[in-house]
C-alpha positions in Angstrom: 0.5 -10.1 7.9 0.7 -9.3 4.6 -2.1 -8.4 1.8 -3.4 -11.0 -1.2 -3.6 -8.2 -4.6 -7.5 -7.7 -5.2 -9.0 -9.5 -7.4 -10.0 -6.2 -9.6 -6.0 -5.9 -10.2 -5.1 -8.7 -12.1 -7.9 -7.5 -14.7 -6.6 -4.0 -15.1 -3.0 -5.2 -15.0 -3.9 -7.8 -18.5 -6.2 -5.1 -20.2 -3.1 -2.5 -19.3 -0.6 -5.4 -20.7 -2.1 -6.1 -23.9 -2.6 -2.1 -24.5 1.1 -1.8 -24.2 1.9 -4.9 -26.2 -0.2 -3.6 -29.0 2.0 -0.3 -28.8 4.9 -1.4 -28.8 5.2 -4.4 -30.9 4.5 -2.5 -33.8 6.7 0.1 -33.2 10.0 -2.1 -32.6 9.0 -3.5 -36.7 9.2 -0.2 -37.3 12.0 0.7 -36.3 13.9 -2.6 -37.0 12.7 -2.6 -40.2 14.9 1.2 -40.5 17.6 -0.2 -38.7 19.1 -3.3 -37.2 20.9 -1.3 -34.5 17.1 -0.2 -33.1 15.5 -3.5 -32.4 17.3 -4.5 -29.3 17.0 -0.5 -27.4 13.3 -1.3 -28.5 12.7 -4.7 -27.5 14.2 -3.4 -24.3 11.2 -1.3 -23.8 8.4 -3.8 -24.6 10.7 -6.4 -22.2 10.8 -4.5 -19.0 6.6 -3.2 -19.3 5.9 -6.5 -19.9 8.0 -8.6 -17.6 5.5 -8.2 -14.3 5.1 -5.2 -12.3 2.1 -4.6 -9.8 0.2 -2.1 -12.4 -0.8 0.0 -9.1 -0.5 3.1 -11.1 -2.9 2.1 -13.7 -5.7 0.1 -10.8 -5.8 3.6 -9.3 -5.7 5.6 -12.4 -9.2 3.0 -13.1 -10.9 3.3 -10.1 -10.6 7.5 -10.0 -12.0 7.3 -13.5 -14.6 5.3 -12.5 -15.3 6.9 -9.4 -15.3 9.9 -11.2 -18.0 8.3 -13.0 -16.3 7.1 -16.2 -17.3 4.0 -18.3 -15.0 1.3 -16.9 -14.6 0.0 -20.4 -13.5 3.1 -22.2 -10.6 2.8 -23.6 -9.8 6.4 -22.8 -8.7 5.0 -18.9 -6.6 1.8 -20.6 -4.2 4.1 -22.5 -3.3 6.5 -19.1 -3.0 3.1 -17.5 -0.7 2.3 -20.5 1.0 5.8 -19.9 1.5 5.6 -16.5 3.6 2.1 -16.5 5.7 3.8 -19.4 6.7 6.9 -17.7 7.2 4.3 -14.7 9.6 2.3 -17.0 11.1 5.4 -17.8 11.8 6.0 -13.9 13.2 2.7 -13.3 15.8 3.3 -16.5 16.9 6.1 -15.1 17.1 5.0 -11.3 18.9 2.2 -12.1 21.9 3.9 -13.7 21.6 6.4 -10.8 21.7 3.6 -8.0 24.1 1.3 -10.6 21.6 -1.4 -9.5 22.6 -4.8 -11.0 19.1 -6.1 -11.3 15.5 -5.2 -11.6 12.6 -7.5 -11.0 14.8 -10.4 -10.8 16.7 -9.7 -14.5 20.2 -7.4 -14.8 19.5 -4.0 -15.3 19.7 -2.7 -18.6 23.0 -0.2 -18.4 24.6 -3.3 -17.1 23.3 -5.2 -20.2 24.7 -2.8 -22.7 28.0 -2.3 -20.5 28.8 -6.1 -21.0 27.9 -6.3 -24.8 30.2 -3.5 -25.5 32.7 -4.6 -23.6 32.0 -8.0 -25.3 32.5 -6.7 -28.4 35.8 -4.6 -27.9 34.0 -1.3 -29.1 35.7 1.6 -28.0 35.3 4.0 -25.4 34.2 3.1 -21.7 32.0 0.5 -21.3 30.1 1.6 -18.2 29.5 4.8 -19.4 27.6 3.4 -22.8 25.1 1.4 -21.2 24.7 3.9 -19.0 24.1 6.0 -21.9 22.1 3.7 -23.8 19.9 3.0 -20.9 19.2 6.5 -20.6 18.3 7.0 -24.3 15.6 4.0 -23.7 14.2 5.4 -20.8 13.5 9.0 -22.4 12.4 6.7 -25.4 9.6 5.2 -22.9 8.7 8.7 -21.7 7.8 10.3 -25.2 5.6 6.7 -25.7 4.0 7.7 -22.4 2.8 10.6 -23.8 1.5 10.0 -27.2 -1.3 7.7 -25.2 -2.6 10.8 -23.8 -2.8 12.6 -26.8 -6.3 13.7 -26.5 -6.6 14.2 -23.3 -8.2 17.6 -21.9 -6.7 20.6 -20.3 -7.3 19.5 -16.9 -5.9 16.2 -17.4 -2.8 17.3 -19.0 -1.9 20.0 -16.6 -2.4 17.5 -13.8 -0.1 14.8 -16.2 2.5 17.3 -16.3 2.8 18.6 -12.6 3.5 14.5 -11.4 6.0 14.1 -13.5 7.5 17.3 -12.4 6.9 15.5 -9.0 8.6 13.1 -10.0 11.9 14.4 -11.0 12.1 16.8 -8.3 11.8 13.5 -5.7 14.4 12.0 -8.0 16.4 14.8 -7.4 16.4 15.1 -3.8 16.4 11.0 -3.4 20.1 11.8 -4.5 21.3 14.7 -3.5 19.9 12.9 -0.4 22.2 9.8 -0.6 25.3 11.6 -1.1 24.7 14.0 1.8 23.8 11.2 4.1 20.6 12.9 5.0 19.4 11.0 8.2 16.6 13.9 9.3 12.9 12.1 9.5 11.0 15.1 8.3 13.1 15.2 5.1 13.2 11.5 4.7 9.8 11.4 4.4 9.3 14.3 2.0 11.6 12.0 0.1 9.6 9.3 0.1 6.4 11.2 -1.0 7.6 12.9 -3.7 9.8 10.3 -5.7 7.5 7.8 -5.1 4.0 8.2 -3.4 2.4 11.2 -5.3 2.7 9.6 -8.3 1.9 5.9 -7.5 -1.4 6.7 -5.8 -2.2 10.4 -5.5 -1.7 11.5 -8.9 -2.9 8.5 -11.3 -6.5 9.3 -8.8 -6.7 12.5 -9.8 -5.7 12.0 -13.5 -8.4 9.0 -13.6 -11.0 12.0 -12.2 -10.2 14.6 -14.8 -10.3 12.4 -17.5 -13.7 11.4 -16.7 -15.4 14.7 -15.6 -13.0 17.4 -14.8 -15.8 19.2 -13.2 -16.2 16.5 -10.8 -12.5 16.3 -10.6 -12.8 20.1 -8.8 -15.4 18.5 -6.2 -13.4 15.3 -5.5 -9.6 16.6 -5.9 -9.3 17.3 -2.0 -11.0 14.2 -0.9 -8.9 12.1 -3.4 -5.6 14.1 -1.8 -6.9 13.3 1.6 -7.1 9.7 0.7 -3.9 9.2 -1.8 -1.0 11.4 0.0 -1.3 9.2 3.3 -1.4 6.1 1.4 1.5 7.2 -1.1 3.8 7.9 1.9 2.8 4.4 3.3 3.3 2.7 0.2 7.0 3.9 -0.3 7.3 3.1 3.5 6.7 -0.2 3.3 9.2 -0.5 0.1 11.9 0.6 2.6 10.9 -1.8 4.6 11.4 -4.6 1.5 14.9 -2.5 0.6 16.2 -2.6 4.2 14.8 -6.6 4.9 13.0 -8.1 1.8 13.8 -11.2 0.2 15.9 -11.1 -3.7 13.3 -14.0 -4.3 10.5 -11.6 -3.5 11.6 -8.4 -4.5 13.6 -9.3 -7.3 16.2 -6.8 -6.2 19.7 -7.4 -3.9 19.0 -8.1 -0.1 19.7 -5.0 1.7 20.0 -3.1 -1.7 18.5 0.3 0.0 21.3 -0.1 2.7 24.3 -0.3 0.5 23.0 2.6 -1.3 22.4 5.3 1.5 18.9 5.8 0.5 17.6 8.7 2.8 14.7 6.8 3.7 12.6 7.6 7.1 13.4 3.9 8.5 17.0 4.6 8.5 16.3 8.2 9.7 14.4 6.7 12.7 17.0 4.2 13.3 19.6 7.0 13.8 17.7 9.3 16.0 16.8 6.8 18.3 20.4 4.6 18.0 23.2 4.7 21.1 26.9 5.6 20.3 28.2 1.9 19.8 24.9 1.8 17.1 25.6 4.2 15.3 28.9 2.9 14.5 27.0 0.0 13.0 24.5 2.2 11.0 27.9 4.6 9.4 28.2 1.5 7.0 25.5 2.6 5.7 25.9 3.7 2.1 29.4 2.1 1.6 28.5 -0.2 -1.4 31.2 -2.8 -0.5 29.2 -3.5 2.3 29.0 -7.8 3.2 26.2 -9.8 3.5 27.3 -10.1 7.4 27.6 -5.9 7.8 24.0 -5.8 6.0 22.9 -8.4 8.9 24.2 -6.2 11.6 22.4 -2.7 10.2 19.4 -4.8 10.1 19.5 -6.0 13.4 20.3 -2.8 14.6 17.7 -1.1 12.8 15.1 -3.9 14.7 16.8 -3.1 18.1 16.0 0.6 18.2 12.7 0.5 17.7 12.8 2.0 14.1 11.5 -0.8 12.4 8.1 -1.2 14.7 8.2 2.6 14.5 8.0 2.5 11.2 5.3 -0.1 10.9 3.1 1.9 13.2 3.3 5.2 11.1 2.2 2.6 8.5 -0.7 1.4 9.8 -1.8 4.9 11.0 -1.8 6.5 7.5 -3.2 3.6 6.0 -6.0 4.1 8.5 -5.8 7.9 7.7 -6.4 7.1 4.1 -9.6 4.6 4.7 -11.0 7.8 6.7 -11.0 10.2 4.2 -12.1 7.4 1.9 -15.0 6.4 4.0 -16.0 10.4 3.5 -15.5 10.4 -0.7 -18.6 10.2 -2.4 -17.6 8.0 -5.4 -19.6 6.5 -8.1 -19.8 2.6 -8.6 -17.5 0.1 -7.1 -14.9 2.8 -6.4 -14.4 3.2 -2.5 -14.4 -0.5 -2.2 -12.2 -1.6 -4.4 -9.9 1.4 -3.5 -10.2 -0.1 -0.1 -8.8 -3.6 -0.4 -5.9 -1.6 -2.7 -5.4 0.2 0.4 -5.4 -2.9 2.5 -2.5 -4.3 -0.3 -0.3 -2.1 -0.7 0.2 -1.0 2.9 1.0 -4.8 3.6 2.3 -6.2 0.5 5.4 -8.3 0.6 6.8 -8.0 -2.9 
């Protein structure tokens, strides 16, 4: 059964928006108004933070600050929700030239973009590498943006800021060498899938919401928010294998079976190959081969449901899920912070999209 989004996240999501708006609108004049040439990498920026995305980042960011006790309003808590979806738009750049994914939340991907215009336009060189290359540039663009909202910030804050994004590249890092090695090991799967993904969707943006409140009561509340966020994190980026391996394009706005084709090392397919028999693994090697058919992505998936890795999957799920309401029932948060972090729990373990 899947999860509605709480009510609470639809608010922070449009405060978060119009933060960013306000950012970047101004800043492609600028640069437009310098050169011609800079208004589209720009307007690439502003198009991908503003085109949807949950803003989970940001709703737990919020509710640390305010559990934290932080004023809900202050503005301080809006720009590292701000932050956080930029150095997330800076991820998904990246990733997508390092997957060569063909579209992101149902739109082509921006390499691919800036491929086709220069091969369009007859410019010389190679095509794929440019957008590749221009995609790049825009990412690390978003990342510098991400930082100048944070400007400000204290000691505690920006040392915790620095260590997920550190996090993050080092998960980057071993998603791939991970892919290419074929890494099928469950243990290692799911280090994966915490460290490119869960620390700093749910973990991290907790504790950056606590320093920047009350870094003081960030030291009381750090292990409690850790107990709660790493269990959660790694559920989280579960259930996105889950919508890799068997979501729908319509849904996910990315290709049907897209982990699959990739090889990502991810702990459903790590299951699946522990517990397949000899004819099933022969099934599972396609794995990774990206000329893989819509009737060989069929099979994996079937497979995948016939071992048991799937309900497997789903189980480990719902148990850290229930690990993370634990240690949330034991924090000792101010305002409306446990419940609302509650039904986020509730949604993103089950989410469907």
């Amino acid at each position: 059964m899947t999860a509605a989004p709480p009510t609470t996240l639809a608010a922070i999501a449009a405060v978060v928006s119009d933060r960013l708006d306000d950012l970047l609108t101004p800043e492609l004049a600028r640069w437009a108004d310098l050169d011609a040439d800079l208004e589209a990498p720009m307007a690439e920026i502003r198009r991908l933070v503003l085109s949807g995305g949950k803003r989970l980042r940001p709703a737990f960011c919020h509710w640390g600050f305010v559990g934290a006790g932080g004023d809900p309003s202050s503005g301080a808590v809006v720009d590292a929700g701000a932050a956080f979806e930029l150095m997330h738009a800076f991820a998904l750049f990246h990733d997508d030239v390092m997957d060569d994914a063909a579209s992101r939340r149902g739109a082509p991907t921006t390499h691919t973009v800036w491929a086709d215009r220069h091969a369009e336009a007859g410019w010389s060189g190679e095509s794929r590498r440019f957008g590749e290359g221009v995609a790049i540039l825009i990412g690390d663009l978003a990342f510098v943006y991400s930082d100048q909202l944070l400007a400000g910030a204290n000691p505690t804050a920006w040392q915790i800021w620095n260590e997920l994004r550190i996090e993050l590249n080092v998960g980057q890092v071993l998603d791939i060498l991970g892919s290419v090695r074929g890494v099928r090991d469950v243990a290692q799967a799911e280090r994966i899938c915490r460290y490119k993904s869960g620390k700093y969707t749910i973990e991290r943006p907790l504790h950056l919401g606590a320093a920047l409140a009350d870094p003081e009561r960030f030291a009381q509340l750090h292990v409690g928010l850790s107990a709660y966020g790493l269990p959660l994190g790694d559920a989280f980026q579960m259930r996105d294998d889950v919508m890799g391996a068997f979501g729908d394009e319509g849904a996910t706005g990315k290709p049907v079976g897209g982990d699959l084709r990739e090889g990502k090392p991810t702990p459903l397919l790590a299951r699946a190959i522990a517990a397949a028999s000899a004819a099933q693994r022969v099934v599972l090697d396609r794995v990774g081969d990206p000329e893989m058919t819509d009737t060989d992505v069929a099979a994996v998936q079937q497979v995948i449901v016939e071992t048991g890795a799937l309900a497997d999957l789903e189980a480990t799920i719902t148990a850290r899920t229930d690990a993370a309401l634990a240690a949330l029932a034991d924090l000792d948060l101010a305002g409306d912070a446990v419940d609302e972090l509650g039904r986020l729990a509730t949604y993103v373990s089950r989410r469907a999209a």
